[in-house]
N, CA, C and O atoms as a Tinker XYZ file with bonds, in Angstrom:
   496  protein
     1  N      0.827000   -1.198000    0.000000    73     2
     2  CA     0.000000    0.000000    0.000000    64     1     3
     3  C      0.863000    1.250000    0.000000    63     2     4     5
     4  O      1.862000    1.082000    0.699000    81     3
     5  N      0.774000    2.780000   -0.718000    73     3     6
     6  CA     1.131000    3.492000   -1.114000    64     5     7
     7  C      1.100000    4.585000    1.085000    63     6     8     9
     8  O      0.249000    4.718000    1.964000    81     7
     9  N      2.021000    4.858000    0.966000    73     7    10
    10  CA     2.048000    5.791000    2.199000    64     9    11
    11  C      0.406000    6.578000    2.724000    63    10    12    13
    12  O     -0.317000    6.520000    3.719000    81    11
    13  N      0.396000    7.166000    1.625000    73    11    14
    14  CA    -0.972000    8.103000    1.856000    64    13    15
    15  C     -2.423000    7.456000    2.242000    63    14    16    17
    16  O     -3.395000    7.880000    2.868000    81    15
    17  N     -2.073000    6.062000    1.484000    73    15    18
    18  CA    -3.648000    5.312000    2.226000    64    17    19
    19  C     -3.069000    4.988000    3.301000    63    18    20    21
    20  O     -3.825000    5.354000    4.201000    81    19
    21  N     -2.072000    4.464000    3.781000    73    19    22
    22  CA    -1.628000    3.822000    5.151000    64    21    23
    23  C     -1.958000    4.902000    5.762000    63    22    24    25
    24  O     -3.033000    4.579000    6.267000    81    23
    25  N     -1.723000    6.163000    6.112000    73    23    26
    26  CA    -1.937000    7.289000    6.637000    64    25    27
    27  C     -3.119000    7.865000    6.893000    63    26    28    29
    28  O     -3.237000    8.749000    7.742000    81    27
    29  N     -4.141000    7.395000    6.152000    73    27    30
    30  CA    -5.344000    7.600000    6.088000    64    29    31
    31  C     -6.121000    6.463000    6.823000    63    30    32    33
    32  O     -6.996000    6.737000    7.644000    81    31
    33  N     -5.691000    4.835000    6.424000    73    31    34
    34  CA    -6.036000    3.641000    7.983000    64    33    35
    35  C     -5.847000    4.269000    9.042000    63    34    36    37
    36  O     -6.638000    4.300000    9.985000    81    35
    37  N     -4.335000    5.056000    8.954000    73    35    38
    38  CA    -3.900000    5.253000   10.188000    64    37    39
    39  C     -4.768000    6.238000   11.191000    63    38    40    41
    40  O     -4.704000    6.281000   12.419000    81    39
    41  N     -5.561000    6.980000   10.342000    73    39    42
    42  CA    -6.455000    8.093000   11.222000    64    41    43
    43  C     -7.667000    7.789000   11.565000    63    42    44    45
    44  O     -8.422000    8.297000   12.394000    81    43
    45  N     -7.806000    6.774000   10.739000    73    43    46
    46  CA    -9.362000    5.852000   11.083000    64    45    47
    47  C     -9.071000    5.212000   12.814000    63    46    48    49
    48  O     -9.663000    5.417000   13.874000    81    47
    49  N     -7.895000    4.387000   12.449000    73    47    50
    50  CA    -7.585000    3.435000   13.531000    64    49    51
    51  C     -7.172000    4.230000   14.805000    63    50    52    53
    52  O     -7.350000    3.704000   15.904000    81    51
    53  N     -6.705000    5.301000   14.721000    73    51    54
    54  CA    -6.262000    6.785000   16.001000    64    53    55
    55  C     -7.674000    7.406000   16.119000    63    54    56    57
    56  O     -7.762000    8.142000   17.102000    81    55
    57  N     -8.849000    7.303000   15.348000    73    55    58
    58  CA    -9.831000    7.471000   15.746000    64    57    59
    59  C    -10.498000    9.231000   15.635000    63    58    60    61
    60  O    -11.456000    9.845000   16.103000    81    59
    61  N     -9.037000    9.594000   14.496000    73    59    62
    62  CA    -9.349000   11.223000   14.139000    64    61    63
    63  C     -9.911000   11.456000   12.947000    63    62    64    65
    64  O     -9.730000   12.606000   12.546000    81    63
    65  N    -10.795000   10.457000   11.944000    73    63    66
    66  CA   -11.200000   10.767000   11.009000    64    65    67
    67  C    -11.926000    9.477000   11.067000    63    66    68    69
    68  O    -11.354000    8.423000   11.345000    81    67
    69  N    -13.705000    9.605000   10.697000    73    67    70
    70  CA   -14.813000    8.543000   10.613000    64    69    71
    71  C    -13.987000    7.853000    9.145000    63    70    72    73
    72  O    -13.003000    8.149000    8.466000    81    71
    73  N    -15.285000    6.528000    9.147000    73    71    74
    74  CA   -14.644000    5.643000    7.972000    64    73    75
    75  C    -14.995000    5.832000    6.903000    63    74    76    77
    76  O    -14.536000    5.145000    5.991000    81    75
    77  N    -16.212000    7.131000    6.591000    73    75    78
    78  CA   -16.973000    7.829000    6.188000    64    77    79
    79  C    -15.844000    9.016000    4.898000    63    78    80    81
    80  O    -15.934000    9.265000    3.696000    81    79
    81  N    -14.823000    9.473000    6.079000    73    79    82
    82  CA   -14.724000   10.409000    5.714000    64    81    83
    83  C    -13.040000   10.020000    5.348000    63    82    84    85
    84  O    -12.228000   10.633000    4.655000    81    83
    85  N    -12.912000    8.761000    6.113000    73    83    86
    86  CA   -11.724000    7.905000    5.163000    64    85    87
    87  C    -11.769000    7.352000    3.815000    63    86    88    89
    88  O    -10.829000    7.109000    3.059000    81    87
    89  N    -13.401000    7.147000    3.592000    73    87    90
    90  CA   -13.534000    6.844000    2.610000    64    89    91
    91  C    -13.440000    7.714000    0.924000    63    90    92    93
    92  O    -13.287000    7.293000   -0.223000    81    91
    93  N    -13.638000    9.224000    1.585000    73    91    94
    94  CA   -14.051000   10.111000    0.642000    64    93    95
    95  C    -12.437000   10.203000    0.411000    63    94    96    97
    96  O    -11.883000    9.937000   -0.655000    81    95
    97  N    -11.736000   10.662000    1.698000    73    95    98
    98  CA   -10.115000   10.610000    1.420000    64    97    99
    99  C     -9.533000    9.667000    0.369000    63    98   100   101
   100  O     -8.625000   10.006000   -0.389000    81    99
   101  N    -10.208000    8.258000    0.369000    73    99   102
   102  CA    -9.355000    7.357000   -0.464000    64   101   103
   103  C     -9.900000    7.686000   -1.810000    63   102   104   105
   104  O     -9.248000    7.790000   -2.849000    81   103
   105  N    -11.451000    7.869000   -1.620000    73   103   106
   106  CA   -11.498000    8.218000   -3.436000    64   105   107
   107  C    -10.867000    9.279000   -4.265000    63   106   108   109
   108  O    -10.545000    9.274000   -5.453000    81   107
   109  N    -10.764000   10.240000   -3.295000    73   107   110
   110  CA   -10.091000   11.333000   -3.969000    64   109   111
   111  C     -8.243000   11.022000   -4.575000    63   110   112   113
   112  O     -7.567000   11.363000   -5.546000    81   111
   113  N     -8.041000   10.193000   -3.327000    73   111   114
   114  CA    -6.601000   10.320000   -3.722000    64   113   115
   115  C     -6.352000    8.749000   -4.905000    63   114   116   117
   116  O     -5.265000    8.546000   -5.445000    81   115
   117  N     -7.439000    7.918000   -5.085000    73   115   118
   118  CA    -7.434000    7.582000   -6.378000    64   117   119
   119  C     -7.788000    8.127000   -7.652000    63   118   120   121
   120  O     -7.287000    7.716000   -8.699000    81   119
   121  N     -8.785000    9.196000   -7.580000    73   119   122
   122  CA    -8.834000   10.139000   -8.320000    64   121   123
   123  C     -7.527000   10.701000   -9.253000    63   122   124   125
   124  O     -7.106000   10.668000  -10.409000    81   123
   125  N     -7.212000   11.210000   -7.984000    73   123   126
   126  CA    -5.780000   11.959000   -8.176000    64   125   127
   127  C     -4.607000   11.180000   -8.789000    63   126   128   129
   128  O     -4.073000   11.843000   -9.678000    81   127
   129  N     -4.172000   10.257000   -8.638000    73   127   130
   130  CA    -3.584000    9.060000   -8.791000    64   129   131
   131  C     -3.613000    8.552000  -10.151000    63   130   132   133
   132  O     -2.644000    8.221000  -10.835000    81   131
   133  N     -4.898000    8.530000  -10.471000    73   131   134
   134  CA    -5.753000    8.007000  -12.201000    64   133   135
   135  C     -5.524000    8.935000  -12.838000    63   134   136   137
   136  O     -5.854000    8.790000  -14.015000    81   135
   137  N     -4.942000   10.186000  -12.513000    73   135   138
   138  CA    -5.403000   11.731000  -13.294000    64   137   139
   139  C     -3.391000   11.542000  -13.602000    63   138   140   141
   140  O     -2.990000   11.802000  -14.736000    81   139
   141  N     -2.796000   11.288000  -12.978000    73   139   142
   142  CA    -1.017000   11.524000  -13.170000    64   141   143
   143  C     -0.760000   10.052000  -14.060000    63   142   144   145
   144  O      0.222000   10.025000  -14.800000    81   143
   145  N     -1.749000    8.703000  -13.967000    73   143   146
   146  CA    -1.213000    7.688000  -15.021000    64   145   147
   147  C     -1.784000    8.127000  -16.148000    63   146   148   149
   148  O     -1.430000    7.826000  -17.287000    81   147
   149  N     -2.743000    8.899000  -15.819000    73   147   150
   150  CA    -3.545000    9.276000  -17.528000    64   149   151
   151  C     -2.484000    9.949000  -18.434000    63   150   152   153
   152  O     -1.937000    9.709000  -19.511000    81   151
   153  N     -2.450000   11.226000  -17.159000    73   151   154
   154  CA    -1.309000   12.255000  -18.440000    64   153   155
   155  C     -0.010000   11.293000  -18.712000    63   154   156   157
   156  O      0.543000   11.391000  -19.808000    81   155
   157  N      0.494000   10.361000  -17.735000    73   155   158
   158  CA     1.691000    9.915000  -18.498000    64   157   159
   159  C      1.625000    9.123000  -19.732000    63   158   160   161
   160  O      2.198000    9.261000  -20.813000    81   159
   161  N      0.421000    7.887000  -19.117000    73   159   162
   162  CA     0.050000    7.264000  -20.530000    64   161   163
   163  C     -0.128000    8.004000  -21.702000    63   162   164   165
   164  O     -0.057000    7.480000  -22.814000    81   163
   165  N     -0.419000    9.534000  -21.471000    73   163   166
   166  CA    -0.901000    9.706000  -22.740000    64   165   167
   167  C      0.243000    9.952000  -24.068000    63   166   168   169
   168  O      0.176000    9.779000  -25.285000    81   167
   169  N      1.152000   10.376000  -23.260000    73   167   170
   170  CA     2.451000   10.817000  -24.409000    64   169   171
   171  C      3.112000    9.488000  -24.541000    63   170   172   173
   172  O      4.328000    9.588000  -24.700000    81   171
   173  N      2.504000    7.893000  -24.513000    73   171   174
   174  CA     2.960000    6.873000  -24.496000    64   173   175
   175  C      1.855000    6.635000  -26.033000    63   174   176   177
   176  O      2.027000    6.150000  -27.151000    81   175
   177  N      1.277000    6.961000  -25.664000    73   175   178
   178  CA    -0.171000    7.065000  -27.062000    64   177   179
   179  C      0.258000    7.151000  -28.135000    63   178   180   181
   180  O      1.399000    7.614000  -28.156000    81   179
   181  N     -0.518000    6.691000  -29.890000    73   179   182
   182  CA    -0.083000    7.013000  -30.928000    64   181   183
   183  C     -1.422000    7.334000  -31.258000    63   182   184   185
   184  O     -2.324000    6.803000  -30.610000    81   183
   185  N     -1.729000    8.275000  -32.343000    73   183   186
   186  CA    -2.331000    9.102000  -33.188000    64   185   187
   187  C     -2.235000    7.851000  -34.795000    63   186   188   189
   188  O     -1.389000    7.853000  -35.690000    81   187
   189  N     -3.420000    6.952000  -34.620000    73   187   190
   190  CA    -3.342000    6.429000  -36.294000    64   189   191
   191  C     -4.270000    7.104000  -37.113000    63   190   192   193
   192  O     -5.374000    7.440000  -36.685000    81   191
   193  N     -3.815000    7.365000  -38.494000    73   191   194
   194  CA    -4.667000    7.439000  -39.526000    64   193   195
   195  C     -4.364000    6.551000  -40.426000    63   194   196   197
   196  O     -3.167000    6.569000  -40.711000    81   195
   197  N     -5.400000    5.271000  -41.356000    73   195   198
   198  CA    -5.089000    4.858000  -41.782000    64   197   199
   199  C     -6.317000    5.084000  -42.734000    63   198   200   201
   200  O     -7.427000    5.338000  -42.267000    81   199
   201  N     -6.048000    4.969000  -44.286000    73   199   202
   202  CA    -6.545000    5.115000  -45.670000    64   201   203
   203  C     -6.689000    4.280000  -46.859000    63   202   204   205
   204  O     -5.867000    4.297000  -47.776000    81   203
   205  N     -7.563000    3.670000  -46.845000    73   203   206
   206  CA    -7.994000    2.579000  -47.485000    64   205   207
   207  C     -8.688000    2.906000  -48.557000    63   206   208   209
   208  O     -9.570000    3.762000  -48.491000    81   207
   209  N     -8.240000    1.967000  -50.220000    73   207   210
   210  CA    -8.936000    2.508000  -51.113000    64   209   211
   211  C     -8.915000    0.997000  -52.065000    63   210   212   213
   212  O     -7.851000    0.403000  -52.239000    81   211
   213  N    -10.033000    0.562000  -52.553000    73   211   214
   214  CA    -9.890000   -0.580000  -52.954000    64   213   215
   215  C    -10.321000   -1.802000  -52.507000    63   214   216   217
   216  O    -11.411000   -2.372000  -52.464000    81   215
   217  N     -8.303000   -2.272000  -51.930000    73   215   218
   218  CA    -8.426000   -3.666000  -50.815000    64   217   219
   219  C     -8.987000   -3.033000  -49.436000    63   218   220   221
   220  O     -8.391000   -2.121000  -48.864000    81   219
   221  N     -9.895000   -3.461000  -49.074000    73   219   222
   222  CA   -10.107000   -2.393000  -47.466000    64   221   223
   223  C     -9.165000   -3.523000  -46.667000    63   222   224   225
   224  O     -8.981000   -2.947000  -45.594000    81   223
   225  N     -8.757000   -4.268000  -46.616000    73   223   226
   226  CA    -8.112000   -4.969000  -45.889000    64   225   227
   227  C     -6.599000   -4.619000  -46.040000    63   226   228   229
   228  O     -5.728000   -5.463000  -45.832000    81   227
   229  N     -6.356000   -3.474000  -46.372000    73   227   230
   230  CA    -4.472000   -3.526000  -46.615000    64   229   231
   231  C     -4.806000   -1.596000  -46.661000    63   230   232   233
   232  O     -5.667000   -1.036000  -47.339000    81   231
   233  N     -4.007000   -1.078000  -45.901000    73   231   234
   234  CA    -3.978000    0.587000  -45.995000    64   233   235
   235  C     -3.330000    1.085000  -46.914000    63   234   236   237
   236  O     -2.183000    0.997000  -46.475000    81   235
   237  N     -3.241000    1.693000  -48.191000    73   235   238
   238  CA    -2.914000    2.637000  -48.736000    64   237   239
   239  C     -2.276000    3.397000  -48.009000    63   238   240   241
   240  O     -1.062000    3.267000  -48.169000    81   239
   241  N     -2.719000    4.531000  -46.886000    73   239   242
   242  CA    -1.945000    5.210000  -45.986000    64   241   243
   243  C     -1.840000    5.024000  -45.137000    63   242   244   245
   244  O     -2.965000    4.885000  -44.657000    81   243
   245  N     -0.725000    4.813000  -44.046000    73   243   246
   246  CA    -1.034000    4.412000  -43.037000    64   245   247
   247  C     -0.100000    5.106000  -42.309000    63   246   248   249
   248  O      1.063000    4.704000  -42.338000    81   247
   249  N     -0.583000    6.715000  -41.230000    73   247   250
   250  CA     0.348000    7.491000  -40.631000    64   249   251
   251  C      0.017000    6.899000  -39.087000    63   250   252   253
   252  O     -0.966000    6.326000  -38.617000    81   251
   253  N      1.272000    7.304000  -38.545000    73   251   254
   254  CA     1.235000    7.149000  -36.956000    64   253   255
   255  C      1.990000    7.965000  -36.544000    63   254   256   257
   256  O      3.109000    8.077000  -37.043000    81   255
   257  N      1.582000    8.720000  -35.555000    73   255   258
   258  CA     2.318000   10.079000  -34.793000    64   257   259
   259  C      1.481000    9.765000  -33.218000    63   258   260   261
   260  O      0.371000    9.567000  -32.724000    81   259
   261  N      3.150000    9.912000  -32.851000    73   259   262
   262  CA     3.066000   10.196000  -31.181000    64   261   263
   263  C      2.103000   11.610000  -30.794000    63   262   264   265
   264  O      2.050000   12.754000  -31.246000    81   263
   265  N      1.448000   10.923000  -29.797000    73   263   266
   266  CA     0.625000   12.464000  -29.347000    64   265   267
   267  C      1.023000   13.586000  -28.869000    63   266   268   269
   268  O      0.400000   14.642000  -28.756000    81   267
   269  N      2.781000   13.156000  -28.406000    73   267   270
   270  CA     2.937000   14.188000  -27.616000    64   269   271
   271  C      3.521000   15.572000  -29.150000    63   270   272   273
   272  O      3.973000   16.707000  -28.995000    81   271
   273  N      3.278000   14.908000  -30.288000    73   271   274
   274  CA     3.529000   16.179000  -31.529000    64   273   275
   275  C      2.173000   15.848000  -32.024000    63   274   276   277
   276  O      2.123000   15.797000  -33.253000    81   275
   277  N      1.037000   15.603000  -31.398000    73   275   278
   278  CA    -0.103000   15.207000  -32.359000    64   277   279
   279  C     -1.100000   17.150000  -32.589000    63   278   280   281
   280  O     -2.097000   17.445000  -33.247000    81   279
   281  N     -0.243000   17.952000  -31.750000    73   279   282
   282  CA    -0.644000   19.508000  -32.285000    64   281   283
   283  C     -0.227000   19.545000  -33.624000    63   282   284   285
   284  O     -1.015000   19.880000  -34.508000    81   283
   285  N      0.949000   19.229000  -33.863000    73   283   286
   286  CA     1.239000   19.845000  -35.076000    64   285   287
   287  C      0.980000   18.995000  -36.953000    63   286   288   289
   288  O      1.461000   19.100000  -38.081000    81   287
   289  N     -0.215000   18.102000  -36.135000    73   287   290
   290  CA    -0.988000   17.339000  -37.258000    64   289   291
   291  C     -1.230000   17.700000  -38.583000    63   290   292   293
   292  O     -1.394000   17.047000  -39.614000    81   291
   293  N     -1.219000   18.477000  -38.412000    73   291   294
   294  CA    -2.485000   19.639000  -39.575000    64   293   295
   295  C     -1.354000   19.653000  -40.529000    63   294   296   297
   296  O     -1.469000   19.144000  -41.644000    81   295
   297  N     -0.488000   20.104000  -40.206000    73   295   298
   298  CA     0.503000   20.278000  -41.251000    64   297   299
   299  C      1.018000   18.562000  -41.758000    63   298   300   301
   300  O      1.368000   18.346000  -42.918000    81   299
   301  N      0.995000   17.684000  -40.914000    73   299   302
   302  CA     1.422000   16.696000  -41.643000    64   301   303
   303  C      0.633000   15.599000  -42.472000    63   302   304   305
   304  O      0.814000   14.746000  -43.341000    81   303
   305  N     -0.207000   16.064000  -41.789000    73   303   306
   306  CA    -1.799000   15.065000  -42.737000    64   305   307
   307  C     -1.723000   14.793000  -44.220000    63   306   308   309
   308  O     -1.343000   15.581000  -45.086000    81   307
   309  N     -1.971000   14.067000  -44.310000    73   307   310
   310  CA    -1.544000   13.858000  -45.923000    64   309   311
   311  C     -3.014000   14.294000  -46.515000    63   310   312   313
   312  O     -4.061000   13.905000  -45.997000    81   311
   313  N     -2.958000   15.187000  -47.712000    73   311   314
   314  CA    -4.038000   15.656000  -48.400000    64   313   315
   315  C     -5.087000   14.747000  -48.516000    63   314   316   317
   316  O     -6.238000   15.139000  -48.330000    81   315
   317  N     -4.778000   13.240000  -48.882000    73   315   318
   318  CA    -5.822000   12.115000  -49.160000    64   317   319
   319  C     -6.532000   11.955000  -48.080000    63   318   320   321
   320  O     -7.755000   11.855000  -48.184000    81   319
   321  N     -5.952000   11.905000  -46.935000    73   319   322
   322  CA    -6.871000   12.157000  -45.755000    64   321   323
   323  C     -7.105000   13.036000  -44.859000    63   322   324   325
   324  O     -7.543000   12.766000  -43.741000    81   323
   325  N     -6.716000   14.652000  -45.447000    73   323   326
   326  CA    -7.932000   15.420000  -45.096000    64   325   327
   327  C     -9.015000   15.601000  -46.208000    63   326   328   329
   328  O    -10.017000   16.185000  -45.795000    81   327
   329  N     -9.049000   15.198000  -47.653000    73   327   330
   330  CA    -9.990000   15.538000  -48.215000    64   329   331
   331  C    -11.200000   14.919000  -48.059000    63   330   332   333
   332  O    -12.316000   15.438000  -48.014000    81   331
   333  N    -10.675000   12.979000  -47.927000    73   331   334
   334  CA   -11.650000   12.098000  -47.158000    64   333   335
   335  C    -12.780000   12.499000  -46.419000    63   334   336   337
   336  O    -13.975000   12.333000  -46.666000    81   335
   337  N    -11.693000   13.571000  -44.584000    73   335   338
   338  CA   -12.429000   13.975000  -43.997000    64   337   339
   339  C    -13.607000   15.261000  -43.510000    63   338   340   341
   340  O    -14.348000   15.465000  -42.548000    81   339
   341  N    -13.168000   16.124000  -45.141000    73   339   342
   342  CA   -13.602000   17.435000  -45.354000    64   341   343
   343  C    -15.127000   16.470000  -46.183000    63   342   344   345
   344  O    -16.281000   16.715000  -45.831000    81   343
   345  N    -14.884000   15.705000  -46.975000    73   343   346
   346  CA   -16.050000   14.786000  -47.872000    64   345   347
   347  C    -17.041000   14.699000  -46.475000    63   346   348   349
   348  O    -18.061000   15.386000  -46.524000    81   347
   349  N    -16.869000   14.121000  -45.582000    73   347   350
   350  CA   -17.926000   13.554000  -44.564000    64   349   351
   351  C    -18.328000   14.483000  -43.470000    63   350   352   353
   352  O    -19.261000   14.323000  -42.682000    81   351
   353  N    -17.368000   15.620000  -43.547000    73   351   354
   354  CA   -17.971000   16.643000  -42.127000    64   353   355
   355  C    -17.420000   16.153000  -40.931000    63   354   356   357
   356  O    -18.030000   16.094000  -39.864000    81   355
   357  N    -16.218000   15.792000  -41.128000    73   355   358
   358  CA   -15.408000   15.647000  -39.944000    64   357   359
   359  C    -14.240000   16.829000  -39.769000    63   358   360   361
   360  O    -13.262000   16.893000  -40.514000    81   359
   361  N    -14.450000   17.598000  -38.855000    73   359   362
   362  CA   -13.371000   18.133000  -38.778000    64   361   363
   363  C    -11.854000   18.155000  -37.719000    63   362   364   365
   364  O    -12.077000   17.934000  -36.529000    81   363
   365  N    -10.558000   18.376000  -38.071000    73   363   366
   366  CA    -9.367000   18.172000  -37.555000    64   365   367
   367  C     -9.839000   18.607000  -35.980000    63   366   368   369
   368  O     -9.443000   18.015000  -34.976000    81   367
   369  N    -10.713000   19.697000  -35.974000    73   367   370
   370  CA   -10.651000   20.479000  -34.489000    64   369   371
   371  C    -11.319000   19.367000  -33.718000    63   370   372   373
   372  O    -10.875000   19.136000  -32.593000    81   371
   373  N    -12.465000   18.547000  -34.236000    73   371   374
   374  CA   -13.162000   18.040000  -33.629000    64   373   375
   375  C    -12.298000   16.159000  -32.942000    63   374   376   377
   376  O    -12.524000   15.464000  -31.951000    81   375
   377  N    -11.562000   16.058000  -33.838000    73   375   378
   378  CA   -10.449000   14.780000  -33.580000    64   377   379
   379  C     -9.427000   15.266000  -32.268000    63   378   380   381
   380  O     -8.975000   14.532000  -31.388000    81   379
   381  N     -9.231000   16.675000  -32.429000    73   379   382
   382  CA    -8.144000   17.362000  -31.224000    64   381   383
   383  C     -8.937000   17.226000  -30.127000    63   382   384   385
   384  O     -8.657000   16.467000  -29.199000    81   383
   385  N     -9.839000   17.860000  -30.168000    73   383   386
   386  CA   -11.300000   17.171000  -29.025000    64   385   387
   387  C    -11.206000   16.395000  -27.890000    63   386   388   389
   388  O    -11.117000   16.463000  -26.664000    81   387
   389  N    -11.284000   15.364000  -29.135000    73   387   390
   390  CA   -11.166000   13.698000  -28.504000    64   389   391
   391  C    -10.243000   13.391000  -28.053000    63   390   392   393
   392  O    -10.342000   12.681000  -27.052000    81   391
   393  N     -8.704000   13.802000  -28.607000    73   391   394
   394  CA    -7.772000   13.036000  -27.802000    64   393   395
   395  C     -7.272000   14.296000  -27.052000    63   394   396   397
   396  O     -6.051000   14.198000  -26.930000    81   395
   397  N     -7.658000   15.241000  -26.597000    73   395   398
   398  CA    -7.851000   16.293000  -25.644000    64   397   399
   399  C     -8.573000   15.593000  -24.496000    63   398   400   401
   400  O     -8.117000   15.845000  -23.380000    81   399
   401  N     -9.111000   15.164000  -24.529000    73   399   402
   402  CA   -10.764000   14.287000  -23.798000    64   401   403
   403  C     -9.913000   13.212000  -23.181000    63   402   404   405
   404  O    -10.247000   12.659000  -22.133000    81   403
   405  N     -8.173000   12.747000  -24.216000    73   403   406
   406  CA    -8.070000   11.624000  -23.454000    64   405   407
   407  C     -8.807000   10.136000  -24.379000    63   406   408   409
   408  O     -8.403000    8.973000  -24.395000    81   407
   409  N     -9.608000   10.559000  -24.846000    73   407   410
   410  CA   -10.237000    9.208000  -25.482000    64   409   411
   411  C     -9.511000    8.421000  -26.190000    63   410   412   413
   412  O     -8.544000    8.793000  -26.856000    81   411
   413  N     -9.964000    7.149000  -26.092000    73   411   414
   414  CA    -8.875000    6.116000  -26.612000    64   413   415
   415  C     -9.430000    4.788000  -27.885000    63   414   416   417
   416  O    -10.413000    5.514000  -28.033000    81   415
   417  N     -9.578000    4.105000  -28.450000    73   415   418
   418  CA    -9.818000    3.960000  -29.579000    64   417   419
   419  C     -9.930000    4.462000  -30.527000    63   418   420   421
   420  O     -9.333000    5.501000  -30.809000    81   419
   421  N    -11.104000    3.580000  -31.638000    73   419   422
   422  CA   -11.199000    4.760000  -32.698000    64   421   423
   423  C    -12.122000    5.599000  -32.494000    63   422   424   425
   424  O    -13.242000    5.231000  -32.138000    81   423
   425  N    -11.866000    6.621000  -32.648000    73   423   426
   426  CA   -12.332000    8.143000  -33.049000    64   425   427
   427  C    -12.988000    8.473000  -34.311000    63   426   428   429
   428  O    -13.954000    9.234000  -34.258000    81   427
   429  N    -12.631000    8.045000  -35.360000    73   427   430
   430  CA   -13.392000    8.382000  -36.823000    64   429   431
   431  C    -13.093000    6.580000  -37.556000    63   430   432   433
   432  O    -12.092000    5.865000  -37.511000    81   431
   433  N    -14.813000    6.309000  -38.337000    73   431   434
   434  CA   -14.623000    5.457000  -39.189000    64   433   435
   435  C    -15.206000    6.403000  -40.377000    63   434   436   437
   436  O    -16.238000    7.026000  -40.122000    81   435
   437  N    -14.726000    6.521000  -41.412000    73   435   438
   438  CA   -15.299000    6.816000  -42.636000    64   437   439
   439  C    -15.343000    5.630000  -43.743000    63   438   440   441
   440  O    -14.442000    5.071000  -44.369000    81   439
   441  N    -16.288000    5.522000  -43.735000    73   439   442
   442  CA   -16.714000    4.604000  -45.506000    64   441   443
   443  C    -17.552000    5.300000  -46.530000    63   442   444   445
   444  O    -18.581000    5.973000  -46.471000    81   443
   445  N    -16.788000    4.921000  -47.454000    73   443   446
   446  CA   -17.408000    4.978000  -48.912000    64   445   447
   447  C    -17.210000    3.777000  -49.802000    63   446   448   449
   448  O    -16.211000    3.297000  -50.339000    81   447
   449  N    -18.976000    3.322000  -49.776000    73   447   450
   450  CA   -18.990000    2.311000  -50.130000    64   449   451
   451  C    -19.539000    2.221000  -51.773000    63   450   452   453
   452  O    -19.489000    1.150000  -52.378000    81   451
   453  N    -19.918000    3.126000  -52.228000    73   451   454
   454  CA   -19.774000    3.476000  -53.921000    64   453   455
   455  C    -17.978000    3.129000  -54.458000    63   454   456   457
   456  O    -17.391000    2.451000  -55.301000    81   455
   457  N    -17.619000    4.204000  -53.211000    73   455   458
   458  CA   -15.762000    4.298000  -53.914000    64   457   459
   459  C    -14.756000    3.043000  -53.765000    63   458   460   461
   460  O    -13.845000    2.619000  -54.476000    81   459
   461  N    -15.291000    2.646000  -52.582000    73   459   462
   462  CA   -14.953000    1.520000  -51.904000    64   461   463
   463  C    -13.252000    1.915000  -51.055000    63   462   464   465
   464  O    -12.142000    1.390000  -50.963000    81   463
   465  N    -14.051000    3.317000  -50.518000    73   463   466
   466  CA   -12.600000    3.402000  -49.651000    64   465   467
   467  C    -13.148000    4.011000  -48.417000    63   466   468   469
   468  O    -14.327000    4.295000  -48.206000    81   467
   469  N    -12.011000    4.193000  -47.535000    73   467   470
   470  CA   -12.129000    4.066000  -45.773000    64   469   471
   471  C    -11.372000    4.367000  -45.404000    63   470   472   473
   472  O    -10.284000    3.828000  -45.604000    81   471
   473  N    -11.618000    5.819000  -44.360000    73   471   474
   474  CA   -10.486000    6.439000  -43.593000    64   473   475
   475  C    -11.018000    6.186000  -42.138000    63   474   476   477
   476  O    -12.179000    6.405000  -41.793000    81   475
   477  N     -9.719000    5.548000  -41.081000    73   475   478
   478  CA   -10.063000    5.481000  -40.004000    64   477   479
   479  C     -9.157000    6.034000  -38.799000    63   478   480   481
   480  O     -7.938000    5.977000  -38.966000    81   479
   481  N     -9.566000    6.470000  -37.810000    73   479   482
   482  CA    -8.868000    7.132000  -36.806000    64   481   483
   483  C     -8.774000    6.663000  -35.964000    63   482   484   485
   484  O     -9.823000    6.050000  -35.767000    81   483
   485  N     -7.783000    6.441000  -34.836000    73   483   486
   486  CA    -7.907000    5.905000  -33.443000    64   485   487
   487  C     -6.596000    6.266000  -32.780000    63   486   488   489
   488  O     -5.616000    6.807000  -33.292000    81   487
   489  N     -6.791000    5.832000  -31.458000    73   487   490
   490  CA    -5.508000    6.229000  -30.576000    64   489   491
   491  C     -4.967000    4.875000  -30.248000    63   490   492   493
   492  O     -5.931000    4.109000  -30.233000    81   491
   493  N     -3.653000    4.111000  -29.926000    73   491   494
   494  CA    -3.476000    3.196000  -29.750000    64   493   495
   495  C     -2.752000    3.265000  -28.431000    63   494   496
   496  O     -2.361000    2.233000  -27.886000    81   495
């Protein structure tokens, strides 16, 4: 056990804090706890775009960028898949969003099933 919950038994058991209010103590400081693996995990994260045209089973494009440069996207996006995502009403701000948010899978499926192609987004 991490110091700070022992410390927190410890005030239950000294009898200076209900189990009530040990309890609220422990959620918070898992809270807190979940909030420092998040941000680290997150620059452990990758940013996929992958672009499918044809075989949908094999990518045509297939970018991956670390999140911790996933600001400076815009500029590296390859035209084929922002035009994809300008076609469907997805926009770049709205993908920053999401992995702003932290969110983790995919984020955008696009199909076109006339063209028979598919742009997809996710965080890995």
């Amino acid at each position: 056990m991490r110091d700070e919950t022992m410390k927190i038994l410890k005030m239950v058991e000294d009898k200076k804090i209900s189990a009530e209010e040990a309890a609220k103590l422990l959620e918070a400081l898992e809270r807190s706890s979940g909030k420092e693996e998040t941000s680290q995990e997150k620059y452990r994260k990758t940013l996929r775009i992958k672009v499918f045209e044809g075989d949908l089973s094999k990518p045509k494009v297939n970018v991956n960028i670390p999140l911790t440069i996933v600001k400076f996207i815009g500029k590296l996006m390859p035209d084929k898949v922002k035009t994809k995502l300008d076609e469907y009403n997805v926009s770049f701000e709205q993908i920053m969003e999401m992995v702003e948010k932290g969110e983790t899978g995919k984020l955008v499926e696009v199909e076109d099933t006339e063209e028979n192609e598919r742009v997809e987004i996710y965080i890995e």
